[in-house]
C-alpha positions as CSV (number, residue, x, y, z in Angstrom):
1,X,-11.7,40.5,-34.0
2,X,-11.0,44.0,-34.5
3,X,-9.4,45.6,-37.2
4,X,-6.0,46.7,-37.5
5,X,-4.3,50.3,-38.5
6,X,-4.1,49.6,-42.4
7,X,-8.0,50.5,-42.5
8,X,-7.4,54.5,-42.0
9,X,-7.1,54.0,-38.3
10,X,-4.0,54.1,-36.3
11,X,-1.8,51.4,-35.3
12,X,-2.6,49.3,-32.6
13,X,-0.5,49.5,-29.3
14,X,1.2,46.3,-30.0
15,X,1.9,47.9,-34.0
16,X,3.1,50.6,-32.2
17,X,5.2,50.0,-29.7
18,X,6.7,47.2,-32.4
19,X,7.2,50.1,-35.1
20,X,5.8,47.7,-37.4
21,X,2.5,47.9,-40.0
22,X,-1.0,47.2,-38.0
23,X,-2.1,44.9,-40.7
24,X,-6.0,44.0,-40.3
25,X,-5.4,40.7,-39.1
26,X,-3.4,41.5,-36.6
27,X,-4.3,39.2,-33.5
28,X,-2.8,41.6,-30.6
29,X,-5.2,44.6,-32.0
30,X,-8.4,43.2,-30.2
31,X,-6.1,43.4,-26.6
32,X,-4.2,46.6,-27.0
33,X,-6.2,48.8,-29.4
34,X,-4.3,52.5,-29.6
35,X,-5.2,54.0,-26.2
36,X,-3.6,51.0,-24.3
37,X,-0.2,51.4,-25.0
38,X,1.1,51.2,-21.1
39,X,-0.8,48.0,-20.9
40,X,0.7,46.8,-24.0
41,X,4.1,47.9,-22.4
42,X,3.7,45.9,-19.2
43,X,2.4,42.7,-20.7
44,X,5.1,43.0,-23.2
45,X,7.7,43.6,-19.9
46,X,6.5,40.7,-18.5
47,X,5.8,38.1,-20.8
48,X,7.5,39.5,-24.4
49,X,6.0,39.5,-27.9
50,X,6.5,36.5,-28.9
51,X,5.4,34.3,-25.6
52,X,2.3,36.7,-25.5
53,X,1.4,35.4,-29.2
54,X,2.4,31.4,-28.4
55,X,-0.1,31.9,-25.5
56,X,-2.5,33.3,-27.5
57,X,-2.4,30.9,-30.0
58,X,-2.8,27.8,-27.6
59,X,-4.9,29.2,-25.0
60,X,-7.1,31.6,-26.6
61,X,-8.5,35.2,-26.2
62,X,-9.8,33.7,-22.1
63,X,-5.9,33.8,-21.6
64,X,-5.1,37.0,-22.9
65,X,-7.2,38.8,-20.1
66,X,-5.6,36.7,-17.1
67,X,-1.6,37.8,-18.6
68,X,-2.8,41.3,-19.0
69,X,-4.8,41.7,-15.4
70,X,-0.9,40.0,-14.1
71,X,0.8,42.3,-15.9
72,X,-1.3,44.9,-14.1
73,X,-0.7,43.9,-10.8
74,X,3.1,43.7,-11.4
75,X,3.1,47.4,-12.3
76,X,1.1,48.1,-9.2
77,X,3.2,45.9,-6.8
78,X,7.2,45.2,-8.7
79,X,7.8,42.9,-5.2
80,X,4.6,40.7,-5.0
81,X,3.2,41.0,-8.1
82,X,-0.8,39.0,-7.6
83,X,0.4,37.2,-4.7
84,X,-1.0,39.3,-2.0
85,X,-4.6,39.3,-4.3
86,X,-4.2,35.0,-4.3
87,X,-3.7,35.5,-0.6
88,X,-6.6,37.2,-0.3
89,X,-8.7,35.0,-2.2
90,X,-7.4,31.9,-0.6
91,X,-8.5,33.7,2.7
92,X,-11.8,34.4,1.9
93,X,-12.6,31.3,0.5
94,X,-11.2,29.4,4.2
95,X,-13.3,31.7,5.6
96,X,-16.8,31.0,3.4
97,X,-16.0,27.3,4.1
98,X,-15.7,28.1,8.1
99,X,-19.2,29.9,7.5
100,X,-20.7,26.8,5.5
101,X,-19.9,24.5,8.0
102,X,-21.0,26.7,11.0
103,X,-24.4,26.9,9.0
104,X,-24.5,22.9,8.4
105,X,-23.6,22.3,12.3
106,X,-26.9,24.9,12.5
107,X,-29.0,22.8,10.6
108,X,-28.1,19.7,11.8
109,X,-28.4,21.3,15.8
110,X,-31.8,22.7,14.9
111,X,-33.1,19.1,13.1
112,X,-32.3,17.2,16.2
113,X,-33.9,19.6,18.3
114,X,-37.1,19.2,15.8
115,X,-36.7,15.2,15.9
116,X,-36.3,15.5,19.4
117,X,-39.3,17.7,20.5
118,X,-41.2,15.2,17.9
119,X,-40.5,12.1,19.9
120,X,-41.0,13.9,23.5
């Protein structure tokens, strides 16, 4: 984990923004080191302080990158937020499956021709 402010640096964005002591310990440090304060400020916009460190707790560091890429896509799009990027996803992912099963009726088209020619 990375080291707080107390160790000569400067506070962490989360110490910062909180006007409070970046103690070495401090579990928001590794997330929102000093040059990530507007990240810090849209995660903390979004989710607050202390549901950002219940989620952290529970869920893990895993966690901590998915709330801070929403929190990113909320300051790029207020309306939507990630819904037009899920969108997206859930389109391209219909459309791979449209493409497997295009390439399994291909395979099956071009084994019964080979059966075929092998009984004529």
């Amino acid at each position: 984990m990375a080291t707080g402010g107390s160790a000569g640096s400067a506070a962490c964005a989360a110490c910062k923004y909180q006007r409070r002591r970046c103690t070495p310990d401090c579990s928001l440090a590794e997330f929102f080191p000093q040059d990530r304060s507007r990240v810090f400020r849209n995660v903390h916009r979004l989710f607050g302080v202390k549901n950002i460190l219940k989620t952290l707790a529970r869920a893990g560091c895993e966690t901590m990158h998915c709330i801070i890429y929403e929190s990113q896509a909320w300051d790029i799009n207020p309306t939507t937020g990630c819904v037009p990027i899920i969108q997206d996803l859930q389109r391209r992912i219909r459309q791979a499956e449209l493409d497997l099963c295009r390439a399994y009726a291909g395979i099956q088209a071009y084994r019964a021709a080979v059966a075929d020619a092998a009984h004529a």
